[in-house]
MDAnalysis code that builds the backbone (N, CA, C; Angstrom):
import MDAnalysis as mda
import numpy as np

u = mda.Universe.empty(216, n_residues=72, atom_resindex=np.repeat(np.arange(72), 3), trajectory=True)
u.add_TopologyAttr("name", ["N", "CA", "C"] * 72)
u.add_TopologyAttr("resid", np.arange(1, 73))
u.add_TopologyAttr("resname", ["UNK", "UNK", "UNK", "UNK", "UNK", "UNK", "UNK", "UNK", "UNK", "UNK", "UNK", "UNK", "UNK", "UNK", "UNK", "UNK", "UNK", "UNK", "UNK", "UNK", "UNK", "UNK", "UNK", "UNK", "UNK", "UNK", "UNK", "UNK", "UNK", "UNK", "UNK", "UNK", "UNK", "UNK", "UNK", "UNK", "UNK", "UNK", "UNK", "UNK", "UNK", "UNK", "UNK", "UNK", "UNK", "UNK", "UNK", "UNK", "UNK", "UNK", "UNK", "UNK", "UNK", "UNK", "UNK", "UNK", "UNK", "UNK", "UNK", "UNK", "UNK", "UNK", "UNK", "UNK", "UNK", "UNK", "UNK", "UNK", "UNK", "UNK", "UNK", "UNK"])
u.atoms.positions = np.array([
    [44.671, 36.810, 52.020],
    [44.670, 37.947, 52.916],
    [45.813, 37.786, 53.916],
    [46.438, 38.976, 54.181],
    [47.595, 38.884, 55.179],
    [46.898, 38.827, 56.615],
    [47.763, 38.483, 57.724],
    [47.214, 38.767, 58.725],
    [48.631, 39.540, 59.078],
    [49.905, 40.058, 58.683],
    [50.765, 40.793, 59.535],
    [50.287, 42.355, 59.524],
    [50.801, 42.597, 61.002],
    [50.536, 44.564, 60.824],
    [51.331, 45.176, 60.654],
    [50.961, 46.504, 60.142],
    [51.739, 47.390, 60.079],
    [52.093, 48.394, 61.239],
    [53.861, 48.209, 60.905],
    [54.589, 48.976, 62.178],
    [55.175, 50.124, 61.307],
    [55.207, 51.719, 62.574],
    [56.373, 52.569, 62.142],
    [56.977, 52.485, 63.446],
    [58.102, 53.522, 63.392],
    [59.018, 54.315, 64.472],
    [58.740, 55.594, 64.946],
    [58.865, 55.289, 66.121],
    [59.280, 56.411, 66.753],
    [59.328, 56.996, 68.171],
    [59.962, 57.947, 68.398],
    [61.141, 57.988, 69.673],
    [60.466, 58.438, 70.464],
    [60.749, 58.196, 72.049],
    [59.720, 58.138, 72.859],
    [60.204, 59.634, 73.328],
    [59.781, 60.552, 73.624],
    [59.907, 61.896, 74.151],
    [60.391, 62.074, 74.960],
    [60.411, 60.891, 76.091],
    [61.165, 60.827, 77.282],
    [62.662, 60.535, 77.123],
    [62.697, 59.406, 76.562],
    [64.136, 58.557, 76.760],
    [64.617, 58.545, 75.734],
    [63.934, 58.433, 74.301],
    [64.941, 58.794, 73.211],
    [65.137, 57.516, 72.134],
    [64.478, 56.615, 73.152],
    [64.654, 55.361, 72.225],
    [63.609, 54.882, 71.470],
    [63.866, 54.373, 70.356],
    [63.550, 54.221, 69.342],
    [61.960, 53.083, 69.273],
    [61.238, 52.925, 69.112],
    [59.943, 52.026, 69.096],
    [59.251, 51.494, 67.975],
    [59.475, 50.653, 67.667],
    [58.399, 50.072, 66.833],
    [56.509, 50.399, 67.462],
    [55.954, 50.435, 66.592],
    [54.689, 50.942, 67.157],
    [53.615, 49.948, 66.339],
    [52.813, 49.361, 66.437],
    [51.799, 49.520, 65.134],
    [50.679, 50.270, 65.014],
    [50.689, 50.347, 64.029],
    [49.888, 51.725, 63.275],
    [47.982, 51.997, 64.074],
    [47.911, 50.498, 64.532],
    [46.557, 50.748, 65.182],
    [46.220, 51.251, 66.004],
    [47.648, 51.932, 66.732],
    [47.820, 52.694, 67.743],
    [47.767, 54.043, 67.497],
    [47.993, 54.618, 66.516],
    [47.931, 56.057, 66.193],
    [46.847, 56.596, 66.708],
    [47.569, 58.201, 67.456],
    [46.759, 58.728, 67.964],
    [45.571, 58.029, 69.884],
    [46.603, 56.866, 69.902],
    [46.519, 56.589, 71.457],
    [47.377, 56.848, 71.944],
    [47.172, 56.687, 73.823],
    [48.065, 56.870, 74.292],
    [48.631, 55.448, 74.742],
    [49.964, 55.465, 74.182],
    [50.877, 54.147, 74.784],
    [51.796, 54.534, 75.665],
    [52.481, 53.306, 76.513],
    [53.650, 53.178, 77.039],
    [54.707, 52.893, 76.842],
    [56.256, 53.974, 76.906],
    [57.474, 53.371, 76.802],
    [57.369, 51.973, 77.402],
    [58.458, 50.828, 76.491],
    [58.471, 49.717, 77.235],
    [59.917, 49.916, 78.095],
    [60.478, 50.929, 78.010],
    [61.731, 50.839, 78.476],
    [61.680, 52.351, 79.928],
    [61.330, 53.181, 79.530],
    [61.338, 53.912, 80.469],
    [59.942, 53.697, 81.060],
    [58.831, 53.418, 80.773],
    [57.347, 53.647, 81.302],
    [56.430, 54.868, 81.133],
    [57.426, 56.149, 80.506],
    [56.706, 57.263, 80.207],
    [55.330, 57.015, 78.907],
    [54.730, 57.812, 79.159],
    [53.102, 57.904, 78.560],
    [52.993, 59.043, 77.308],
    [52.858, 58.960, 76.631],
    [52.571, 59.457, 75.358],
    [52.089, 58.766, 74.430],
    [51.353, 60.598, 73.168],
    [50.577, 60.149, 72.361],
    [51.253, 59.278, 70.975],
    [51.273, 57.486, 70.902],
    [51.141, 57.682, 69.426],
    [51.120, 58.564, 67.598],
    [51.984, 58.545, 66.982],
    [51.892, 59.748, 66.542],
    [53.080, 59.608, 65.369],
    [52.795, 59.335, 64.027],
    [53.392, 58.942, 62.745],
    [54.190, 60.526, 63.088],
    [55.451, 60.832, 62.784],
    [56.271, 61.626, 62.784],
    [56.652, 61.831, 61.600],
    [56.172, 61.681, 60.562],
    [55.719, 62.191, 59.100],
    [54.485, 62.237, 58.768],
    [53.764, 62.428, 59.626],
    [52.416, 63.323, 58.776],
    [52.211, 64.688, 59.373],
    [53.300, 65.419, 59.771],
    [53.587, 66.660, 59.831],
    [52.416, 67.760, 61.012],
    [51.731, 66.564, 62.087],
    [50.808, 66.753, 62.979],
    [51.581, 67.203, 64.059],
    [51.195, 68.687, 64.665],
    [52.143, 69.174, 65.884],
    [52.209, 68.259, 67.264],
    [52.723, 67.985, 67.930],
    [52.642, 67.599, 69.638],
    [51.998, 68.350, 70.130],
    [50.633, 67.681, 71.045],
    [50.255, 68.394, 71.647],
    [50.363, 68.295, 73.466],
    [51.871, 67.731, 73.599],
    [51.771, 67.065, 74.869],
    [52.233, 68.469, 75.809],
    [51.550, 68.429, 76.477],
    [51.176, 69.627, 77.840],
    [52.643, 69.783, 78.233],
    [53.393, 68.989, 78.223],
    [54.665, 69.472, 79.007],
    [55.623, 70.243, 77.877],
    [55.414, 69.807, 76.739],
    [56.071, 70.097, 75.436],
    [55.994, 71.780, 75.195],
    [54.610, 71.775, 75.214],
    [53.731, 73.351, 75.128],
    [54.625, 74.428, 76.119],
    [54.315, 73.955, 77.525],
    [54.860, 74.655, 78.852],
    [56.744, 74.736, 78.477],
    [57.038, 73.690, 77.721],
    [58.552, 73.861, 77.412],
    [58.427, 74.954, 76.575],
    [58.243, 75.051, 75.858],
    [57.986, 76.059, 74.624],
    [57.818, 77.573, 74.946],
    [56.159, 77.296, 75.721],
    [56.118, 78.985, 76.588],
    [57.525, 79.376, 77.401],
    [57.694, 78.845, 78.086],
    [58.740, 79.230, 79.174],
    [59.663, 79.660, 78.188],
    [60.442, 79.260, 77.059],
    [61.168, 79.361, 76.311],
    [60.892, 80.962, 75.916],
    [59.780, 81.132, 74.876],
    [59.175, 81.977, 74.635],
    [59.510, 83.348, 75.801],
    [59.205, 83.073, 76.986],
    [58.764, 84.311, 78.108],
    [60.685, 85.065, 78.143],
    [61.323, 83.609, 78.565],
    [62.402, 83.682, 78.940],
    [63.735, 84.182, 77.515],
    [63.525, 84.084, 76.406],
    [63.902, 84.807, 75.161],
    [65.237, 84.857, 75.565],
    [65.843, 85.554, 74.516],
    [67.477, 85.951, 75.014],
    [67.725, 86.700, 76.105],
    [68.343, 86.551, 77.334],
    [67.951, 87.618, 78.280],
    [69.462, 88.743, 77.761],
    [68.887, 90.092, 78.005],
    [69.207, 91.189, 77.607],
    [70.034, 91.518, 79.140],
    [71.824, 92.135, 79.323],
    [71.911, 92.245, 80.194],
    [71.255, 93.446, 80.877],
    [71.040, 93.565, 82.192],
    [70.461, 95.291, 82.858],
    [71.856, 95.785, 83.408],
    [71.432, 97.182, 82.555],
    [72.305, 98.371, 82.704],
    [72.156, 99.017, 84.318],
])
């Protein structure tokens, strides 16, 4: 029987850099070791949306704010 774990990647939302993770973590919340930002764990191939609150609010705002049209 092995005792090593299994690690993936992936980039922290904040800072961009790259993380080894292991897998027992999926779906917790961990800490960048480099910036300290907080986010969910989260295999970036099993095609599961973000559901991080600031991500969403990026998105709406996006959404509201659309191409702005100049006024005549």
């Amino acid at each position: 029987m092995s005792s090593h774990a299994a690690f993936y990647v992936q980039c922290c939302p904040t800072c961009g850099r790259r993380l080894r993770i292991c897998v027992e973590y999926l779906g917790r919340s961990i800490q960048c070791r480099h910036c300290r930002a907080v986010f969910v764990a989260r295999d970036p191939e099993s095609g599961e949306p973000e559901n991080d609150p600031r991500e969403l609010v990026l998105r709406r705002v996006d959404e509201l704010l659309g191409p702005l049209e100049p006024v005549s």
